[in-house]
Backbone as CSV, one residue per row, in Angstrom:
resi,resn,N_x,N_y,N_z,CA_x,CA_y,CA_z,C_x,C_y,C_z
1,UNK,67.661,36.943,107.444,67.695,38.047,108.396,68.986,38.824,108.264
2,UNK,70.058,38.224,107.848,71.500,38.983,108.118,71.285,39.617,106.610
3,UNK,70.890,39.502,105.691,70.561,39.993,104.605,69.885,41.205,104.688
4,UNK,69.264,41.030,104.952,67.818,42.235,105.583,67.935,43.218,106.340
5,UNK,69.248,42.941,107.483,69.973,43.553,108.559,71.219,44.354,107.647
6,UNK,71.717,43.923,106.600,72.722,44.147,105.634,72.501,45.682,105.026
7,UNK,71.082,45.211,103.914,70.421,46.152,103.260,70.127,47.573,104.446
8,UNK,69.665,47.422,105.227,69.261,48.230,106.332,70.354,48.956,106.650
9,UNK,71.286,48.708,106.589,72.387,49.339,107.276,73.439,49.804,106.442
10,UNK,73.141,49.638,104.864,73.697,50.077,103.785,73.390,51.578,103.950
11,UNK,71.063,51.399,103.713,70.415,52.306,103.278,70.509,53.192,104.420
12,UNK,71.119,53.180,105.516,71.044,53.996,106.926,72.473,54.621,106.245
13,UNK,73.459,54.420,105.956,75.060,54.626,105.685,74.660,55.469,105.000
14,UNK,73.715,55.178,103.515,73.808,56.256,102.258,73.351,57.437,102.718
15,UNK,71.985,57.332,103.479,71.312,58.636,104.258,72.346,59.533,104.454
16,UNK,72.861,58.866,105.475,73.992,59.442,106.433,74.797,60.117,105.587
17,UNK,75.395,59.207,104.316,76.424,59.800,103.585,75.521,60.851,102.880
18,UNK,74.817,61.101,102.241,73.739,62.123,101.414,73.603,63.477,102.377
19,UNK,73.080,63.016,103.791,72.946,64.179,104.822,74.308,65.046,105.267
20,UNK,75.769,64.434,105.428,76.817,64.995,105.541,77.033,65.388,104.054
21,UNK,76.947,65.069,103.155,77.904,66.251,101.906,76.652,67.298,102.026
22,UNK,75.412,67.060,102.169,74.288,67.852,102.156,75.149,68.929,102.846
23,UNK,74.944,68.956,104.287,75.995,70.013,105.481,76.973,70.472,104.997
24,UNK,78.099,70.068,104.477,79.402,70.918,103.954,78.914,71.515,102.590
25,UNK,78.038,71.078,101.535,77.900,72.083,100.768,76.099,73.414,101.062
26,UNK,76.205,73.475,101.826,75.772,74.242,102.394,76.763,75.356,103.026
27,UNK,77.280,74.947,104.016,78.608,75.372,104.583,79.630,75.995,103.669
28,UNK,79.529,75.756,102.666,80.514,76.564,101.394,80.205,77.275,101.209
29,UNK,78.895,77.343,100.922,77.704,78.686,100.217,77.548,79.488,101.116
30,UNK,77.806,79.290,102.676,77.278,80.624,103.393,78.306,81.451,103.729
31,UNK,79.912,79.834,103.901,81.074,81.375,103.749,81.680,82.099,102.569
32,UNK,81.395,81.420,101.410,82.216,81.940,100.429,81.777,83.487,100.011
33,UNK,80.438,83.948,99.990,79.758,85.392,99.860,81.052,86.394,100.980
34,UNK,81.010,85.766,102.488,81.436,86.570,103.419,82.874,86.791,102.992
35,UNK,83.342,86.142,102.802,85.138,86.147,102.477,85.293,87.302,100.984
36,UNK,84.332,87.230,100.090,84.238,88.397,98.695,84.559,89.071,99.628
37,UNK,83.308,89.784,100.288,82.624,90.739,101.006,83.650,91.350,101.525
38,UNK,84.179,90.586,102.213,85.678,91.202,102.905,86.846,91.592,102.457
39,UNK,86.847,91.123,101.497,87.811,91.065,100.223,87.792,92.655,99.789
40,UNK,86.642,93.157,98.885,86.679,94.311,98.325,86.312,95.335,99.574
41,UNK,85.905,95.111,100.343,86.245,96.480,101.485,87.614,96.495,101.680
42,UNK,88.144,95.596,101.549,89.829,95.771,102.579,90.885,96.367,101.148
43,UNK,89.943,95.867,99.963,91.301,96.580,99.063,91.281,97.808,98.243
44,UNK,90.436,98.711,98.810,90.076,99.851,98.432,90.479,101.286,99.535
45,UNK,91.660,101.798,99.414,91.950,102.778,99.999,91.502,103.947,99.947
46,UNK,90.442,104.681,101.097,90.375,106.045,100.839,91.182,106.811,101.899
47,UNK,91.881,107.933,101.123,93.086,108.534,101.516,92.365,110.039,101.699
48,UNK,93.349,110.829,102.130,93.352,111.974,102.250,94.183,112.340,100.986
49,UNK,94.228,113.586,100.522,95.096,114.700,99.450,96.443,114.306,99.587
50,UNK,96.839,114.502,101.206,98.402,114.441,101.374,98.841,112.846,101.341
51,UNK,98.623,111.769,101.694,98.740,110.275,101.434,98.328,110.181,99.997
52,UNK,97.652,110.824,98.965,97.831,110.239,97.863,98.688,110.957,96.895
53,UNK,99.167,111.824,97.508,100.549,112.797,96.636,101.681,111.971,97.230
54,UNK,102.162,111.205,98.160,102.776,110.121,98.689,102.887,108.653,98.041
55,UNK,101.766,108.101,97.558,101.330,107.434,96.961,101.953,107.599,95.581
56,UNK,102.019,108.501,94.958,102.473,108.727,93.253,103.600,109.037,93.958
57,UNK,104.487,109.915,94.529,106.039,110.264,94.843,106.383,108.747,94.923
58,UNK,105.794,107.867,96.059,106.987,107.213,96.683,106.551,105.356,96.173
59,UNK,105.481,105.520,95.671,104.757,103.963,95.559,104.629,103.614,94.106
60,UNK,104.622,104.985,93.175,104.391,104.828,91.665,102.714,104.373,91.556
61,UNK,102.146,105.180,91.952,100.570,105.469,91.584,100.317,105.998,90.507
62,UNK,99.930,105.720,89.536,99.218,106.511,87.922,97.808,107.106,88.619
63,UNK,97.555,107.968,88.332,96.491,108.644,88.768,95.761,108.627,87.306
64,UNK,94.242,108.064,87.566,93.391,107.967,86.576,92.150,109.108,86.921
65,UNK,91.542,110.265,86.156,90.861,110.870,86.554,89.509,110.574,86.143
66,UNK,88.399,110.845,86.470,87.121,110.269,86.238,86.116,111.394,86.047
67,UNK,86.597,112.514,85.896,85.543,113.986,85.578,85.005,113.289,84.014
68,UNK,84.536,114.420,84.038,83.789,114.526,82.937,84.712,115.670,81.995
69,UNK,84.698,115.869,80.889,85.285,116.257,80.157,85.961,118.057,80.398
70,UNK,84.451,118.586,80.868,84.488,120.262,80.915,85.334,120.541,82.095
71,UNK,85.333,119.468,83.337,86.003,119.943,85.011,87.285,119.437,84.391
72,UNK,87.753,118.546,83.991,88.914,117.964,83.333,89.883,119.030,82.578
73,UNK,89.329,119.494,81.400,89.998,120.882,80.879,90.094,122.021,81.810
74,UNK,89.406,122.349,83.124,89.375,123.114,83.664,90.700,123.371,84.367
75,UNK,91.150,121.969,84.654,92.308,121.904,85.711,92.479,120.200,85.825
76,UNK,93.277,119.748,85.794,93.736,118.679,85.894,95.295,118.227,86.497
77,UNK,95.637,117.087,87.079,97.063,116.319,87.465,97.843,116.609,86.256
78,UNK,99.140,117.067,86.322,99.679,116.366,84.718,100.261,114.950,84.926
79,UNK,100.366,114.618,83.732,100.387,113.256,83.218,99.281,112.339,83.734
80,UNK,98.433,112.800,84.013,97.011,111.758,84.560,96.422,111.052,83.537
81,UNK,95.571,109.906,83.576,95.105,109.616,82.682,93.549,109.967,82.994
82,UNK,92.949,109.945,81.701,91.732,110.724,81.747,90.390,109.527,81.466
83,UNK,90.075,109.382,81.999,88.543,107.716,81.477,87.876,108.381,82.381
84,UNK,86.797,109.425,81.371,85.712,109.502,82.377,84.636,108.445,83.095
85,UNK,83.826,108.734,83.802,83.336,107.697,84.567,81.741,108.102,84.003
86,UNK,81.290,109.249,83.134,80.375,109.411,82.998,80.520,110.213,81.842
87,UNK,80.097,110.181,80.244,80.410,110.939,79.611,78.641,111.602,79.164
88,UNK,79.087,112.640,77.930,77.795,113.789,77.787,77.498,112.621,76.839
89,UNK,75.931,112.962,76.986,74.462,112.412,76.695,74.096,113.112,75.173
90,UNK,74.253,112.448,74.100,73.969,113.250,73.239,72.905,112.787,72.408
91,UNK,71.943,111.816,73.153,70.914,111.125,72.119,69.682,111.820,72.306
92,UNK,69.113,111.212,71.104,67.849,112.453,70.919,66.610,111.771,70.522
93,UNK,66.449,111.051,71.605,65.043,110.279,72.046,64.030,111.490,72.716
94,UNK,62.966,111.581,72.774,62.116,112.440,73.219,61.905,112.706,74.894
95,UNK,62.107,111.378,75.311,62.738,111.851,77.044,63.927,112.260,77.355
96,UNK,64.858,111.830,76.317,66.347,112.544,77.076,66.450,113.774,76.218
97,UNK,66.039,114.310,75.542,65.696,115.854,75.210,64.871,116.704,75.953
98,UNK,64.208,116.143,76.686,63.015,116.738,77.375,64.202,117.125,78.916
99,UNK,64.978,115.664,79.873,65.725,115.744,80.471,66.923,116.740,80.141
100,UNK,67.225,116.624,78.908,68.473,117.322,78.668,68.152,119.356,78.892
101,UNK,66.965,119.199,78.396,66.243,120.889,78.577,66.078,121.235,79.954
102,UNK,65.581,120.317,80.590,65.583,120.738,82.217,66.945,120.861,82.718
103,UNK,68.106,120.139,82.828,69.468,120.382,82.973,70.109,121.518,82.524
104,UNK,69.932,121.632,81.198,70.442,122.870,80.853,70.144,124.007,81.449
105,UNK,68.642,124.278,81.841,67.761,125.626,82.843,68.462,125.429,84.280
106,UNK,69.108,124.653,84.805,69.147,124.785,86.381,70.753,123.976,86.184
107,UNK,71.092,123.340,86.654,72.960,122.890,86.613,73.411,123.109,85.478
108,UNK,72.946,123.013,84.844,74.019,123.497,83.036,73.959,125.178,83.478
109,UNK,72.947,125.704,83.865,73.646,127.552,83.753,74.266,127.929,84.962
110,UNK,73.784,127.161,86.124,74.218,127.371,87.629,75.826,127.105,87.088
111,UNK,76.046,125.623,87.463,77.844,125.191,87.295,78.318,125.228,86.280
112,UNK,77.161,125.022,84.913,78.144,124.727,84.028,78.521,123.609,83.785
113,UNK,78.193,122.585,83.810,78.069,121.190,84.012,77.052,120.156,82.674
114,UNK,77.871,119.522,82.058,77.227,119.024,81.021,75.896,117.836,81.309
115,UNK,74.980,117.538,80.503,74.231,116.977,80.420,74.495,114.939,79.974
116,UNK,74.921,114.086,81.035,75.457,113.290,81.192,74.631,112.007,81.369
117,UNK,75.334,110.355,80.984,75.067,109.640,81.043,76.238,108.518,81.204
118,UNK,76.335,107.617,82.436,77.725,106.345,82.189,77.973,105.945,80.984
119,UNK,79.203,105.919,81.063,79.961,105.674,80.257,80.199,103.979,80.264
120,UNK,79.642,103.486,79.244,79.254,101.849,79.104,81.267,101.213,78.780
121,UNK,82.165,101.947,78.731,83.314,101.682,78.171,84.511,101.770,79.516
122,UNK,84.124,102.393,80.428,84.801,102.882,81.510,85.811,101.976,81.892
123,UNK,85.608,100.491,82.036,86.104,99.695,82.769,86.737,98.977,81.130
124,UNK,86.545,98.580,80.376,87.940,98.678,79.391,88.225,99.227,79.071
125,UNK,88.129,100.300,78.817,89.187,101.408,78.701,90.250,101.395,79.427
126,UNK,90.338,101.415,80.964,90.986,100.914,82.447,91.804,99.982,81.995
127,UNK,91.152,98.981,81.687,92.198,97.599,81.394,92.637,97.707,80.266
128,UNK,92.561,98.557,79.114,93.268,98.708,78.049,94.800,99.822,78.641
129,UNK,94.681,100.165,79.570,95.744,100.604,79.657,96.138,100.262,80.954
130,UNK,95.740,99.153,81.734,96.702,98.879,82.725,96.527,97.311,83.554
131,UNK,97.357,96.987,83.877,96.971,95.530,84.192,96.227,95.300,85.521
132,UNK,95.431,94.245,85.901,94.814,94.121,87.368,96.102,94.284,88.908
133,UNK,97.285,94.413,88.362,97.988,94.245,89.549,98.982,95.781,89.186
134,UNK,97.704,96.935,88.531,98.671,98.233,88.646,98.311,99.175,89.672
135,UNK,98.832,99.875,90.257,99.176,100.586,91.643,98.475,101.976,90.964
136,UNK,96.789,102.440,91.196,96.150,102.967,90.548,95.276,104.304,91.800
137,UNK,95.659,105.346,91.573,94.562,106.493,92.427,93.519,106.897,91.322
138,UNK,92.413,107.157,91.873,91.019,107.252,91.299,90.923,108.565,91.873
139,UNK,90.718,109.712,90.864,90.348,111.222,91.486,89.146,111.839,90.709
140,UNK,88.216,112.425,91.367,87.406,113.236,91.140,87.164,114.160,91.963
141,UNK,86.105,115.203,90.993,86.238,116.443,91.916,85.638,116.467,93.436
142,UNK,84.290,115.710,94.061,83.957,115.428,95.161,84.456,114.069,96.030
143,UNK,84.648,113.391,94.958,84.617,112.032,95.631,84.136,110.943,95.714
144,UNK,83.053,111.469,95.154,81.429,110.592,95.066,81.680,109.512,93.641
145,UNK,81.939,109.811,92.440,82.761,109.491,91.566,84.045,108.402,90.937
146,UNK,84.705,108.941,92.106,86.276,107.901,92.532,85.362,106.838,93.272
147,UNK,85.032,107.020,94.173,84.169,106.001,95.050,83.531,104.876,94.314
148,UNK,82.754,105.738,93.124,81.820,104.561,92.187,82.597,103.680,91.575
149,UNK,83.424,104.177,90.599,84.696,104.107,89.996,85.627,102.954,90.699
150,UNK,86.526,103.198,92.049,86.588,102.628,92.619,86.047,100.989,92.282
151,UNK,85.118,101.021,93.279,83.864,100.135,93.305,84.214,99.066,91.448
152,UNK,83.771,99.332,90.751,83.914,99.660,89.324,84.948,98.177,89.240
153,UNK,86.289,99.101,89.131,87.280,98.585,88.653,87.537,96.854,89.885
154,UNK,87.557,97.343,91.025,87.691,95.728,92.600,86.877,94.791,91.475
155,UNK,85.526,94.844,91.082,84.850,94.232,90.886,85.436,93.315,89.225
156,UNK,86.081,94.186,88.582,86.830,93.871,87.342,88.315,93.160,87.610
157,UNK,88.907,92.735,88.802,90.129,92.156,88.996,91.217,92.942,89.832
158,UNK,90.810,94.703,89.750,92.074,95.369,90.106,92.362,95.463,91.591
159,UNK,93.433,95.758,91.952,93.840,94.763,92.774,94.380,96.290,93.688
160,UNK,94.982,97.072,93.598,95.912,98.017,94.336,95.140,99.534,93.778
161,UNK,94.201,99.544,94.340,92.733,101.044,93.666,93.187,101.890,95.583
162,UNK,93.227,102.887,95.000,92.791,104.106,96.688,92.629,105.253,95.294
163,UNK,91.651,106.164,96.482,90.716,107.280,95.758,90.767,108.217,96.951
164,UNK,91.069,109.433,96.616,90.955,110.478,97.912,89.606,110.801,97.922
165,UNK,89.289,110.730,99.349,87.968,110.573,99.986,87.197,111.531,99.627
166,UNK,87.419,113.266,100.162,86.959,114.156,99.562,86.860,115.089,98.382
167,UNK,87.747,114.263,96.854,87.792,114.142,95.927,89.026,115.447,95.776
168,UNK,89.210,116.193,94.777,90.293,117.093,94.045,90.022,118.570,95.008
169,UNK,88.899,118.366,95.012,88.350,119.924,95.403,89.184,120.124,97.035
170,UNK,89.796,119.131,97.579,90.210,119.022,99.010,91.825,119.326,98.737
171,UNK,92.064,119.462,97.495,93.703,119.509,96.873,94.072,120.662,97.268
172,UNK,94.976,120.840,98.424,95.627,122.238,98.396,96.824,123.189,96.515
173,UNK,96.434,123.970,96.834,96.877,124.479,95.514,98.676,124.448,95.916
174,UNK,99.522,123.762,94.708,100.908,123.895,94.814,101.202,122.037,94.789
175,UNK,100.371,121.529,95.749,100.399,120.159,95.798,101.023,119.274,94.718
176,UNK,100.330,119.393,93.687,100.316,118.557,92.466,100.892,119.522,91.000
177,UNK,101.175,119.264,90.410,101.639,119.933,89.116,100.205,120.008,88.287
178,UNK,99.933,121.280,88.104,98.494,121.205,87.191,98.450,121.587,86.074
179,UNK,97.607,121.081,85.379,97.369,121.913,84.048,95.924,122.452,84.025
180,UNK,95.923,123.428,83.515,94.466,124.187,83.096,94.161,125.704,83.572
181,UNK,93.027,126.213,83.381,93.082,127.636,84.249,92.955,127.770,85.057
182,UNK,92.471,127.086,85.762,92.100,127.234,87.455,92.741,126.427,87.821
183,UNK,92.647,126.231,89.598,92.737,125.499,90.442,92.596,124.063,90.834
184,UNK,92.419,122.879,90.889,91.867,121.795,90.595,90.837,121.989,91.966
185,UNK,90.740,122.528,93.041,89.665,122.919,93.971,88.793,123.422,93.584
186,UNK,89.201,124.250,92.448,87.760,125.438,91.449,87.190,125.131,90.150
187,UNK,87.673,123.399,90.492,87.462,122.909,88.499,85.850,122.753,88.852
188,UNK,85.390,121.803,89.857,83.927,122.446,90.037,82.807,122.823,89.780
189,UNK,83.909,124.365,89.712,82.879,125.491,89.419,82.699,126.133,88.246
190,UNK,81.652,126.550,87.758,81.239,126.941,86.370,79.610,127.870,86.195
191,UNK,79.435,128.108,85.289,78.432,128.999,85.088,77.911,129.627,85.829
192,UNK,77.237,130.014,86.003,76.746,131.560,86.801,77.541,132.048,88.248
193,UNK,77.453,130.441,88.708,78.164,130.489,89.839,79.684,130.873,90.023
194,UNK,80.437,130.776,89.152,81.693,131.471,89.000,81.988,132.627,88.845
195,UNK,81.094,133.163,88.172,81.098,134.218,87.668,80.902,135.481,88.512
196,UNK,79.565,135.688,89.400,79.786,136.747,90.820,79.744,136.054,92.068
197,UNK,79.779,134.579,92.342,79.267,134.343,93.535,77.873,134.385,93.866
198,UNK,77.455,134.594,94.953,76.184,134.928,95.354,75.540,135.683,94.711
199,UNK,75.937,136.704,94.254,75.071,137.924,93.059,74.489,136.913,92.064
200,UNK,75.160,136.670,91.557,74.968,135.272,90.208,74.232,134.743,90.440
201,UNK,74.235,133.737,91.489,73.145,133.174,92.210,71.756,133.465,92.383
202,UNK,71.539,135.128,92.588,70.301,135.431,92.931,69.797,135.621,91.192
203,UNK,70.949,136.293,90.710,70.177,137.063,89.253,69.823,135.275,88.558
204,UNK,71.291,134.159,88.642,70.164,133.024,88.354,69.177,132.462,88.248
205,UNK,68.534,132.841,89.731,66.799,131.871,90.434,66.201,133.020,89.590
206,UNK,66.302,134.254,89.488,65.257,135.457,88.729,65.213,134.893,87.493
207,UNK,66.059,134.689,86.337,66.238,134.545,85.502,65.740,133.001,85.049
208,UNK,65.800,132.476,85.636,64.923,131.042,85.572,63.282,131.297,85.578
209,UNK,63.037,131.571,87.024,62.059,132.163,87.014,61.189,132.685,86.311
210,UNK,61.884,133.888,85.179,61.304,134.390,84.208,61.332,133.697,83.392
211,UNK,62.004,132.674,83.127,61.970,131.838,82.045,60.622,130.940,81.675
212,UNK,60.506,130.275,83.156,59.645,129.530,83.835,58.193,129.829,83.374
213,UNK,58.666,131.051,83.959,57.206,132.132,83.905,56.576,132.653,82.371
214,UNK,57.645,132.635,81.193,57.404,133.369,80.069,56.681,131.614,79.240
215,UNK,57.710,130.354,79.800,57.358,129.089,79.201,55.779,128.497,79.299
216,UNK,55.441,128.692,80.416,54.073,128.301,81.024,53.055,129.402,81.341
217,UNK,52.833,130.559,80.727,52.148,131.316,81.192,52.429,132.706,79.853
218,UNK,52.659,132.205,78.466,52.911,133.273,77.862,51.860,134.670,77.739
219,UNK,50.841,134.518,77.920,49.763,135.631,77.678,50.170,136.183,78.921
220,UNK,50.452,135.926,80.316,50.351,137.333,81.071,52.084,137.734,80.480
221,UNK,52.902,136.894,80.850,54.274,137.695,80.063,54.233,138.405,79.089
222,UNK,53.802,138.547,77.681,53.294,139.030,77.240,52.617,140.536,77.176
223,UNK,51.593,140.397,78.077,50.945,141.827,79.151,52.153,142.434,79.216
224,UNK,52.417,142.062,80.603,54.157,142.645,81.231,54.851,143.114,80.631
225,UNK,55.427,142.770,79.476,56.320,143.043,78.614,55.910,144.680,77.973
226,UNK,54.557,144.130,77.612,54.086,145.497,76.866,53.875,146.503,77.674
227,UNK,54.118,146.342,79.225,54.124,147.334,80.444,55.410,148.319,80.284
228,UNK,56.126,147.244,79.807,57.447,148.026,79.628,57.541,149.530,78.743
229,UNK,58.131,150.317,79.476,58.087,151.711,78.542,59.368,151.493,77.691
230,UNK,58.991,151.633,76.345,60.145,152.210,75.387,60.731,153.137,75.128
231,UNK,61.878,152.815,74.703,62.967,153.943,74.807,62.396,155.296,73.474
């Protein structure tokens, strides 16, 4: 019987012991997600224009820019470094030619704005030129960009990232030392839309339009055309 009583009270112990590590590793797994979680919200600064011209004066911030090549030449930080976050699309598969033709008719003539795809290199490139514990601003022209970017790099080790919230275009002019022809508020802007404003704009949607209209419908264009009186 004391044998029997022995065994019994082994196999009750092991339970016991099996059911408690059971509980604490459970208990690991549900806080360790929350503590990340908290982690990369808290180390990502979004600033305003004037706190991140503060930031490079007084903290030694390298400002990394993330345009795309054409807003970049337009106007840029000097001494910035340049790793776009999205570079031009130049492959010539039969859907991204097909995509690339629709872009070109509507944001390629509107802004001016190249025909794009991520950039698979973004994040070494980053670490080829700077270590996880470098004191880094992320700028683009909206914001939307720096944000991703941002995001991007926390996830790769870096440690000290802020990005101005409403991107370059929020940059008062004089602020920053620039290079390029414009403004870094007006890098932006491009094709038609630069050019008259609103006028541009309208002769744009016409001009599409007719495009539209001559692509899918050549026999009445056609007609029309020959409506036209010659000189």
């Amino acid at each position: 019987m004391a044998s029997i009583s022995c065994c019994c009270s082994s196999a009750l112990s092991s339970r016991s012991n099996l059911g408690t590590l059971s509980l604490r590793f459970n208990r690991v797994n549900t806080t360790r997600p929350l503590r990340r979680s908290l982690r990369i919200n808290a180390e990502i600064d979004y600033i305003n224009a004037e706190e991140a011209k503060r930031l490079v004066a007084e903290e030694g911030y390298s400002i990394v820019d993330v345009r795309d090549r054409i807003q970049f030449e337009r106007a840029h930080i000097k001494s910035c470094n340049h790793v776009p976050l999205f570079i031009e699309n130049k492959d010539n598969d039969p859907g991204t030619i097909i995509y690339r033709q629709l872009h070109n008719n509507f944001s390629g003539l509107f802004y001016g704005l190249p025909f794009t795809k991520p950039n698979p290199e973004f994040v070494e490139s980053v670490k080829s030129q700077f270590s996880p514990d470098s004191k880094i601003l992320i700028v683009c022209q909206e914001g939307l960009r720096s944000s991703g970017a941002a995001n991007k790099l926390e996830e790769a080790g870096f440690k000290n990232i802020a990005c101005i919230t409403s991107g370059l275009q929020s940059v008062k002019p004089g602020m920053f030392d620039v290079v390029g022809s414009t403004e870094l508020k007006d890098a932006g802007k491009g094709g038609l839309v630069q050019v008259q404003g609103k006028i541009s704009a309208v002769l744009g949607t016409v001009l599409i339009c007719a495009y539209l209209f001559i692509m899918f419908f050549p026999d009445q264009a056609e007609k029309i055309i020959a409506l036209v009186p010659s000189s």
